[in-house]
C-alpha positions in Angstrom: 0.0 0.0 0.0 1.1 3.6 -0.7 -0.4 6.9 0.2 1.3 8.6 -2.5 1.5 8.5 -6.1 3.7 6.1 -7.8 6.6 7.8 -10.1 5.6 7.6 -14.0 8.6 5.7 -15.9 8.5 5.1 -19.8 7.5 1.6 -19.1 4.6 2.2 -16.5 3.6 4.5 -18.4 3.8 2.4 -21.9 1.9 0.0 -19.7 -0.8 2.4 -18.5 -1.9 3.2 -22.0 -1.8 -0.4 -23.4 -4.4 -1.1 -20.7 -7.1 1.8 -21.7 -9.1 2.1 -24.3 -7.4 2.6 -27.3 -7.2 5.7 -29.0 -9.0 5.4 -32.8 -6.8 5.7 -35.9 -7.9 9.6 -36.0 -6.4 10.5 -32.9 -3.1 8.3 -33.5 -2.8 9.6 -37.3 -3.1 13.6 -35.6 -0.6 12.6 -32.8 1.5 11.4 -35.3 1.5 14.5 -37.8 1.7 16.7 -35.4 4.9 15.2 -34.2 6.3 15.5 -37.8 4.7 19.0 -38.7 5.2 20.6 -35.8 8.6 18.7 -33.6 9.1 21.4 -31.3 5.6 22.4 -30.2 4.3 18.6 -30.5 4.6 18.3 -26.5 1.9 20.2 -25.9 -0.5 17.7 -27.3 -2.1 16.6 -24.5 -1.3 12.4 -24.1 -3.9 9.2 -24.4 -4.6 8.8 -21.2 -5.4 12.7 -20.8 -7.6 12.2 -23.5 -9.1 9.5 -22.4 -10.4 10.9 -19.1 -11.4 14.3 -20.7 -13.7 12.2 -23.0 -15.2 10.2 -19.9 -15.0 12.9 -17.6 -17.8 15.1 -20.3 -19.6 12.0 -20.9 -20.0 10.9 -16.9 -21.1 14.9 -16.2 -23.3 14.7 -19.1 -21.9 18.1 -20.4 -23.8 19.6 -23.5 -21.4 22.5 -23.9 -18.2 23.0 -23.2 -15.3 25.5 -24.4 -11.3 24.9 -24.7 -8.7 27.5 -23.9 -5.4 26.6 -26.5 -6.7 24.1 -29.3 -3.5 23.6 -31.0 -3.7 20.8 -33.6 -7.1 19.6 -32.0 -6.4 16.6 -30.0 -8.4 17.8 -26.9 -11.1 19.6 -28.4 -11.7 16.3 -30.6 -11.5 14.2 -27.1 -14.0 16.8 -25.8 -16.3 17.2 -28.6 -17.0 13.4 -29.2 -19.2 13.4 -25.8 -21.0 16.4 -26.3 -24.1 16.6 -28.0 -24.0 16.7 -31.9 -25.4 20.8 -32.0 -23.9 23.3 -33.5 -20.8 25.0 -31.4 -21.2 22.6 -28.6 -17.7 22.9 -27.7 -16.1 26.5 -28.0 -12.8 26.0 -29.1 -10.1 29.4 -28.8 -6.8 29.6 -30.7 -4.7 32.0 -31.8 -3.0 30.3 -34.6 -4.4 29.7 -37.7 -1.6 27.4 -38.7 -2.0 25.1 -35.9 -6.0 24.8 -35.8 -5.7 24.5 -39.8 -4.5 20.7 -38.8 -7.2 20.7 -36.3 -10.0 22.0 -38.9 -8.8 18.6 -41.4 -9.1 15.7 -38.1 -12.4 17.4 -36.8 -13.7 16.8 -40.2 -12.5 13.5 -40.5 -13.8 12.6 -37.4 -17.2 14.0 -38.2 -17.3 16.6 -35.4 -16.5 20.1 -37.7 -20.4 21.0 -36.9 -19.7 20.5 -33.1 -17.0 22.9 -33.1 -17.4 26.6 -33.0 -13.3 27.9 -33.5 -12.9 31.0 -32.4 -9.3 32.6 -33.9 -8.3 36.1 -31.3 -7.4 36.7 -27.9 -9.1 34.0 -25.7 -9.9 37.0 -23.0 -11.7 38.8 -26.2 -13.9 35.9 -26.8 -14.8 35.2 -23.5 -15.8 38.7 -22.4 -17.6 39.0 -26.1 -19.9 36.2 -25.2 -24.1 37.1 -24.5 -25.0 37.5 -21.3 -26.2 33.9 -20.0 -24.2 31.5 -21.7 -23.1 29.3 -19.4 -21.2 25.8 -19.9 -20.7 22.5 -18.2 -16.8 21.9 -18.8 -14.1 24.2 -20.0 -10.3 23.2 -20.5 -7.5 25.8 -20.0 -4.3 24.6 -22.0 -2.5 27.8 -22.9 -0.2 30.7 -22.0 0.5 30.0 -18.9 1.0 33.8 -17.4 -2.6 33.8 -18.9 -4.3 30.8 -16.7 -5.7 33.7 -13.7 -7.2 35.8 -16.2 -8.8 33.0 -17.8 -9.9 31.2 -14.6 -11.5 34.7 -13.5 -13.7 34.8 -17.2 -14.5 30.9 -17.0 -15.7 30.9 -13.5 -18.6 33.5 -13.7 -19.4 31.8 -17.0 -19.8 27.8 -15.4 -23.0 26.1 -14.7 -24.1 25.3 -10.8 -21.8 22.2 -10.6 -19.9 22.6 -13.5 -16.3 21.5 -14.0 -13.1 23.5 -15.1 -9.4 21.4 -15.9 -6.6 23.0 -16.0 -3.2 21.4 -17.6 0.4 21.7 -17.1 -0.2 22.8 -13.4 2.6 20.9 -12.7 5.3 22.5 -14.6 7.3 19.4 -15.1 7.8 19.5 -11.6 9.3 23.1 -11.5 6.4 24.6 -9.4 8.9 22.8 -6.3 11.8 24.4 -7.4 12.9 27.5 -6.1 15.6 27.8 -8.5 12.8 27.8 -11.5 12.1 31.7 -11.8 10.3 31.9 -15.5 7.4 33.7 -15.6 6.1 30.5 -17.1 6.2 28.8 -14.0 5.6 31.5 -11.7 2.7 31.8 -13.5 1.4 28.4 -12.7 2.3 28.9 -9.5 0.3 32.0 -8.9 -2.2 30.4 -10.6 -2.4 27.1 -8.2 -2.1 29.6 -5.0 -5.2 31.1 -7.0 -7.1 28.3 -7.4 -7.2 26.5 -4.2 -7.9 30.1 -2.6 -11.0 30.7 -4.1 -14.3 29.9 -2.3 -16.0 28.7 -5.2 -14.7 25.3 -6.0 -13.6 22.5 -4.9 -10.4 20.8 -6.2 -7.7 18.3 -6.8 -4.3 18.4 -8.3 -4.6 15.3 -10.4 -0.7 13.6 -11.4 -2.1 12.6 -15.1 0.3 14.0 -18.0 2.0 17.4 -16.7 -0.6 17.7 -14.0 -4.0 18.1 -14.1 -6.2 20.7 -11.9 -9.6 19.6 -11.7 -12.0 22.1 -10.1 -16.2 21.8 -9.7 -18.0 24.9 -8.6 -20.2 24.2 -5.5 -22.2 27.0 -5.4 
């Protein structure tokens, strides 16, 4: 028995994924071309098992809408978007790049969920704060500049159903959040944004060890 979390290796983790569900060839062929499009940013695809849990996470909530922060070649938002309901803009999907979500336009379409997915191409704070009074979702995924996450957090929050559910990655830094020596605004900005989060009233919430860390916060009001 153990009260703590066993350390990841290559293999335990090679074995964690052989025993899940696999991933469908879609999600293997994007994982794959974004490693050979894209070899220095392909790291922040999110990984199987993160996808995995994001899909049955929606699906066990019974989200019907839901809205991504950093869509990047479209891995998540395809994870997300394949448990929501088939409506139009289900899952709200914010990007700045138009040459990364141009690979994530080609696999939604393959994977029949272009209709599901409302892309919004600015400043995520822009689309937030542009949204009509009322809307409200069930889920929402940060996964983007991380001096960003507080200002984010503080647009999501307002915006989230009684009970709804907001994920958070990289909180983990790759471990540099337990390093004083690790003084980038990158990681003082997940830092910040940790103190941040277990600080506020309004949620709940656990520190999950899947991929680079996972924060997984429910409003309970």
């Amino acid at each position: 028995m153990t009260r703590t979390t066993e350390s990841m290796t290559p293999e335990l983790h090679d074995y964690l994924v052989a025993h899940s569900t696999p991933v469908d060839p879609v999600l293997r062929d994007l994982a794959e071309e974004t490693l050979r499009a894209l070899p220095d940013q392909a790291g922040m695809q999110i990984g199987p098992e993160q996808g995995r849990f994001m899909t049955m996470l929606a699906q066990v909530l019974g989200a019907r809408s839901a809205v991504e922060i950093g869509t990047f070649t479209g891995y998540s938002s395809i994870c997300l978007a394949r448990a929501l309901p088939d409506a139009p803009g289900a899952l709200l999907a914010c990007d700045i790049s138009e040459e990364w979500t141009g690979i994530a336009r080609r696999y939604w379409e393959r994977a029949g969920l272009s209709g599901r997915i409302d892309l919004r191409i600015g400043p995520a704070l822009e689309t937030l704060r542009a949204l009509p009074a009322g809307h409200a979702f069930d889920l929402a995924f940060i996964d983007a500049d991380k001096e960003g996450y507080i200002g984010y957090w503080e647009e999501l929050v307002p915006r989230m159903r009684p009970g709804g559910v907001l994920l958070a990655d990289n909180t983990l830094s790759h471990g540099r959040v337990v390093d004083p020596a690790q003084t980038s605004a990158a990681v003082q900005g997940i830092r910040d944004f940790n103190d941040h989060v277990l600080a506020d009233g309004r949620v709940e919430v656990v520190l999950l060890p899947i991929g680079d860390g996972l924060t997984m916060a429910r409003l309970t009001g």
